[in-house]
C-alpha positions in Angstrom: -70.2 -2.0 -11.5 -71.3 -1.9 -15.1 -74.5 -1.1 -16.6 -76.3 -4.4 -16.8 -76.1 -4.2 -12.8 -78.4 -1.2 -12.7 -81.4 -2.0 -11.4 -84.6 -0.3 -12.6 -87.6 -0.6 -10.5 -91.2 0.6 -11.0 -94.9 -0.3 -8.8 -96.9 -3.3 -10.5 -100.0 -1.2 -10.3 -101.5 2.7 -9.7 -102.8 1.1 -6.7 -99.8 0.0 -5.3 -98.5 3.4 -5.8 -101.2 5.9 -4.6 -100.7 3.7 -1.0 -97.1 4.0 -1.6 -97.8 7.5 -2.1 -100.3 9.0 0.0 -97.8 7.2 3.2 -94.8 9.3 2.5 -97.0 12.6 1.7 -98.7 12.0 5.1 -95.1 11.3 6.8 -94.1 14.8 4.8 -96.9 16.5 6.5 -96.2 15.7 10.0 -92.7 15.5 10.2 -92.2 18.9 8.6 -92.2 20.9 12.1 -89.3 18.9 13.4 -87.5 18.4 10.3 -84.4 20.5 9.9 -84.7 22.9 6.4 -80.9 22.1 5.3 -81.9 24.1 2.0 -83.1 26.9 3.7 -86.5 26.7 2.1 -88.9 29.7 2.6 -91.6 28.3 0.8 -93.5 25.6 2.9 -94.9 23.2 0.1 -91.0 22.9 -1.2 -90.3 21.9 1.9 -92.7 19.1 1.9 -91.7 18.2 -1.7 -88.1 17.7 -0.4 -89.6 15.0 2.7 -92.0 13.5 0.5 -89.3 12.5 -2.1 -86.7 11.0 0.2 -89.7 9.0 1.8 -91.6 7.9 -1.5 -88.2 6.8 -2.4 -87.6 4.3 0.1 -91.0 3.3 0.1 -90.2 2.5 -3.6 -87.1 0.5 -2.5 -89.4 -1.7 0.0 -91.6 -2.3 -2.9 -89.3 -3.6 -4.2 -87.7 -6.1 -1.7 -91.2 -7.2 -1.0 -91.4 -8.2 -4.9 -88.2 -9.6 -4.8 -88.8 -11.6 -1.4 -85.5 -10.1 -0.3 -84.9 -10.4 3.7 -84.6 -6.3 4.3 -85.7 -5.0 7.6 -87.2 -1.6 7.3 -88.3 -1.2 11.0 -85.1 -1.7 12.5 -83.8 2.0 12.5 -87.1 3.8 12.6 -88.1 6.0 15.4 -91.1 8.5 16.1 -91.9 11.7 13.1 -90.4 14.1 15.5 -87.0 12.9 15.2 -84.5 11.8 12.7 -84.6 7.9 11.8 -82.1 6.0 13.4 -80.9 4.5 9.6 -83.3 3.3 6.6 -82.8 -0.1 6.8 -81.0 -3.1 8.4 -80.0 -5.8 5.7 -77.7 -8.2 6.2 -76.7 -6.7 9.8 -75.3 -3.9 8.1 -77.3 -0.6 8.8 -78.2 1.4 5.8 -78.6 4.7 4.5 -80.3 5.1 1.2 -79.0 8.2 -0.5 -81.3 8.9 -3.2 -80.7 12.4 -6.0 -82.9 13.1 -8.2 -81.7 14.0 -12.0 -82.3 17.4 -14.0 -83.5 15.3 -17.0 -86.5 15.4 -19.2 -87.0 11.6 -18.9 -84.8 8.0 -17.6 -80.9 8.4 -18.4 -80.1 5.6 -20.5 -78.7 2.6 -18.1 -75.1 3.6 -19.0 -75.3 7.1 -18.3 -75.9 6.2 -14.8 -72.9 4.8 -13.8 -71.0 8.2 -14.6 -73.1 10.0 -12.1 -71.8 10.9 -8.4 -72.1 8.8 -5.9 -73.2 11.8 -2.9 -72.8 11.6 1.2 -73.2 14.9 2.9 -70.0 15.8 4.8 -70.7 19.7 6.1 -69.5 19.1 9.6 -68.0 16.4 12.2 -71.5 15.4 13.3 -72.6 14.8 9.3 -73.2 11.8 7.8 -70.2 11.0 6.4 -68.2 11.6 9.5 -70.5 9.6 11.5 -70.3 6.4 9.4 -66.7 6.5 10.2 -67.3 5.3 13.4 -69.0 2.7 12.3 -68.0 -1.1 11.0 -71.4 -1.6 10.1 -72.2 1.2 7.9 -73.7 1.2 4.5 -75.2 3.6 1.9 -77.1 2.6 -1.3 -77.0 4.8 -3.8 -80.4 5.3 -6.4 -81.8 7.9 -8.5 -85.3 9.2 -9.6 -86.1 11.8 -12.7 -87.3 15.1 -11.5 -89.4 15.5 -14.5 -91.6 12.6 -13.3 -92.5 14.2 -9.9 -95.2 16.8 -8.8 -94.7 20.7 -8.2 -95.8 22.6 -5.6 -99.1 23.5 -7.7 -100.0 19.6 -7.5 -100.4 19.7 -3.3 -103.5 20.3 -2.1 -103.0 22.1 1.2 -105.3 24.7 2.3 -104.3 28.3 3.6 -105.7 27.4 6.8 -104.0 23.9 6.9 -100.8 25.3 5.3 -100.9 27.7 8.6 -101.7 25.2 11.1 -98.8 23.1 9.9 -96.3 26.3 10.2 -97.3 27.3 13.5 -96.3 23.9 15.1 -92.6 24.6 13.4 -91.6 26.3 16.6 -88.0 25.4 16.4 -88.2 24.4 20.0 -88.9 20.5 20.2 -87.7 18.0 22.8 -86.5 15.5 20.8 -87.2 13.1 23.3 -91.4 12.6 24.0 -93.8 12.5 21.4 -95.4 15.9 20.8 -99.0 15.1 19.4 -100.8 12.2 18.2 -100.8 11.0 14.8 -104.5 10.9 14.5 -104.6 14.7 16.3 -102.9 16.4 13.5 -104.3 14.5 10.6 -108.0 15.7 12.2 -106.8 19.0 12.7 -106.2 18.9 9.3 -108.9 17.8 8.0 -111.0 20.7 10.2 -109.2 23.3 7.9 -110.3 22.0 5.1 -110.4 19.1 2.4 -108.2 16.3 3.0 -104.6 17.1 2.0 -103.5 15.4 -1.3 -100.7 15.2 -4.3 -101.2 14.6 -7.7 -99.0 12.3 -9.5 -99.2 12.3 -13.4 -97.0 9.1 -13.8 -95.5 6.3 -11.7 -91.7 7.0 -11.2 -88.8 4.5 -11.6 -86.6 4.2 -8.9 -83.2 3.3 -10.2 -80.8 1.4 -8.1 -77.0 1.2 -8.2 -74.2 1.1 -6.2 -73.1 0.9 -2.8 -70.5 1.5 -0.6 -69.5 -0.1 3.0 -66.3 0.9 5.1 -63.8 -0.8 3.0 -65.0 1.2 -0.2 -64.6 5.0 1.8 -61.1 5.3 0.1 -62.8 5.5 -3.2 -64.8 8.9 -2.3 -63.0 12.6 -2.2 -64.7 15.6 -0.6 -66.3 18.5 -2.8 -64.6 21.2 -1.8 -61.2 22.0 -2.8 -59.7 22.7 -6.1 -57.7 19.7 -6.1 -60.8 17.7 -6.3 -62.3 19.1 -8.8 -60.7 16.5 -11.3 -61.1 12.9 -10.9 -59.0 10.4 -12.6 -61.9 8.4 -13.9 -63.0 11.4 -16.2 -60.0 12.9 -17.4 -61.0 16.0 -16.1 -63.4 18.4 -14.2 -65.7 16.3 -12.1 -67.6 18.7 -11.5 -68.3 22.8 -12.5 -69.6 25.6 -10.2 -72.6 27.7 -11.7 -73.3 31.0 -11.3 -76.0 30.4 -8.1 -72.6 28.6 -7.0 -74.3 24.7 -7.1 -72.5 22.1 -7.8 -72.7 20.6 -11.3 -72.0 17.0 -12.4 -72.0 16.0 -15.8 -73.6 19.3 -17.2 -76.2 19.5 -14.4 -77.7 16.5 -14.3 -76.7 16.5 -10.6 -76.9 19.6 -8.6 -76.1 20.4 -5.4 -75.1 23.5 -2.9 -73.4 21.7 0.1 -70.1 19.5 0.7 -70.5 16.2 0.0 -68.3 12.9 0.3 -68.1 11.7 -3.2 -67.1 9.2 -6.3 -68.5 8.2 -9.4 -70.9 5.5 -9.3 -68.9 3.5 -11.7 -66.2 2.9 -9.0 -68.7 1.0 -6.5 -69.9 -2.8 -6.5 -73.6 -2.8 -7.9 -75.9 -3.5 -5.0 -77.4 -5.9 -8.0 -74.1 -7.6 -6.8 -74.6 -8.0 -3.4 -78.4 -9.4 -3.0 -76.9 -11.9 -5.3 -74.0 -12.8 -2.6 -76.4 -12.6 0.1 -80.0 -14.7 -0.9 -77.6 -17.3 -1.5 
């Protein structure tokens, strides 16, 4: 893809946004005891940070396909907050993964920059996602990226002591994945009996910034993170990526970090997903 592909996409109003918002912080808030901590988090509100991104994100990305009339099914895959979602979204009849990273940057790369910036699937184990979508004929991921600089910290949740408590003592570990544990409208009362209701502060709108994607015949492209012989990749010239001292990942200079084994390729070397709505609203 090149850099006129990139999509940039941002809410047409604060409005829009807050309802945007306030859903994924709400999904954050009940889904936390049965989602598993793959950073190892101690701290409970980084935890919910973590959910709330990946959900605001594709909240962000069905803005957008509502602007954009574009025939995306965002139901398809979803199951109940106490289990993992089947896939993100069914387009096409290809069943989608959005994999969204978030870059160490004071503000929006420019467009360009983009394109030089990895292209990440987790591949830890046999039962990952990587190994699971080659299973698949129908697999896709959609790769987009968000600035850290324009989301909240931990200081901008309001969660009370008492709720913050409440919340950890449901994370029992021991949850049958199978029946629903609680009502929605149980836990967001409970909540609300511990004190005022729960909030996040926002101080701008973020862009969400679509690029590429990859489907089974593009896998070839991607090499896993962690051997020496992949540090370099031809694209570059040289290291792909460095290790730091707290032994993270780093693409281009830390712009992209990460501590686990991923599937991976620069963004460059995918089809623009610009690309393919074209192909397909035809």
């Amino acid at each position: 893809m090149n850099e006129s592909e990139i999509i940039v996409h941002k809410c047409s109003s604060d409005d829009e946004f807050k309802l945007l918002s306030q859903r994924a912080f709400q999904y954050a808030l009940i889904s936390l005891p049965f989602t598993v901590d793959r950073m190892k988090l101690r701290n409970i509100k980084s935890r919910i940070l973590n959910i709330y991104k990946g959900k605001l994100a594709e909240g962000l990305l069905e803005n957008f396909a509502l602007q954009n009339q574009l025939k995306i099914d965002f139901e398809a895959g979803e199951s109940g907050f106490w289990t993992r979602d089947l896939f993100d979204f069914s387009y096409r009849g290809i069943e989608w993964d959005l994999k969204n990273n978030f870059t160490h940057a004071q503000e929006a790369l420019p467009p360009g920059e983009y394109l030089n910036l990895p292209a990440l699937v987790p591949n830890r184990h046999q039962e990952d996602q990587w190994q699971k979508a080659q299973k698949s004929d129908k697999k896709g991921f959609l790769f987009s990226f968000m600035t850290q600089n324009e989301f909240p910290n931990q200081k901008q949740i309001k969660l009370s002591g008492a709720q913050t408590e409440f919340v950890k003592q449901l994370n029992t570990g021991d949850v049958d994945r199978n029946e629903k544990p609680f009502q929605e409208s149980w836990f967001f009362e409970e909540l609300e009996k511990r004190g005022p209701k729960p909030q996040i502060e926002h101080s701008q709108i973020p862009n969400l910034v679509i690029t590429g994607y990859c489907l089974p015949e593009h896998y070839a492209q991607f090499l896993d993170t962690d051997g020496i012989d992949h540090f370099n990749y031809a694209m570059f010239g040289g290291k792909w990526y460095t290790l730091d001292d707290k032994n993270r990942l780093n693409f281009r200079g830390g712009l992209i970090r990460t501590r686990i084994r991923n599937a991976t390729c620069p963004i460059a070397a995918l089809p623009s997903f610009k690309s393919f709505i074209s192909a397909s609203e035809k």
